[in-house]
N, C-alpha and C positions, 0 to 999 in steps of 0.2 A: 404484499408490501405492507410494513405497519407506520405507523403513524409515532413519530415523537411527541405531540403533540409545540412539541417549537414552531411558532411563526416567528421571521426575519424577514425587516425590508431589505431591498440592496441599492447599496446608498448611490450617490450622482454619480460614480467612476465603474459602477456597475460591479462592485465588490459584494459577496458576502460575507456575513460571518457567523462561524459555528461556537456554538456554547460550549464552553472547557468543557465542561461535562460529555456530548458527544466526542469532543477529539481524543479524554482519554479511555471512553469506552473502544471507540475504534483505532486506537492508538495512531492521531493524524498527532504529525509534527511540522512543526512553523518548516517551509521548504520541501517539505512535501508532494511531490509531481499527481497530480490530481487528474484522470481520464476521464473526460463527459462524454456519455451516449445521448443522444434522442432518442424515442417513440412517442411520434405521436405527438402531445403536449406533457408528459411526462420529461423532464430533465436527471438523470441519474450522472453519478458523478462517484469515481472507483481509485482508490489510492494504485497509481501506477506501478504494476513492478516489470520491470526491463525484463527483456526476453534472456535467458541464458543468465540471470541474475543468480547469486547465491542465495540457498534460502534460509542459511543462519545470518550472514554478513552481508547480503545484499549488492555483493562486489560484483560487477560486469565484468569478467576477464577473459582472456583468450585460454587461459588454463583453466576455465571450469569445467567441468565433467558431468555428465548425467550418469547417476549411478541408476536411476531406474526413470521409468515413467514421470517426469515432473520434479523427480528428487538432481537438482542440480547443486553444485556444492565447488565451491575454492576451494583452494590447495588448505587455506586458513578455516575457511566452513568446515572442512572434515575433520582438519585436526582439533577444531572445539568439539563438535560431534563425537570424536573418539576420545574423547577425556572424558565428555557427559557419562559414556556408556561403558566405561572402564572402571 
């Protein structure tokens, strides 16, 4: 694990907040579904992505498709996918 070297307190309502700077290296945005694990006394915390998600559009639909192992994609996901590589 590396170190940012950022400290942040977390204020009375038990919020934090991250530095622009990390949100847009890890490209977090305001509404963001955020996952926290435990081990231990370590708190780690994983920008959420829904099962069955698409992974251009992010769409959760009952028409997504797995074209291979983990490659899930919308009806919309594929037809950008198939312009990019056209």
């Amino acid at each position: 694990m590396k170190s940012t070297g950022v400290v942040r307190k977390i204020d009375p309502l038990g919020r934090l907040v991250f530095p622009i700077e990390l949100r847009r290296t890890m490209n977090l945005n305001e509404g963001d579904p955020m996952e926290i694990f435990v081990d231990g006394d370590f708190v780690l915390l994983k920008k959420h992505q829904a099962s069955r998600a698409c992974m251009i559009t992010g769409e959760v639909l009952d028409e997504n498709k797995e074209y291979a192992p983990g490659l899930i994609l919308s009806p919309k996901g594929a037809e950008i996918l198939l312009q990019k590589l056209i």
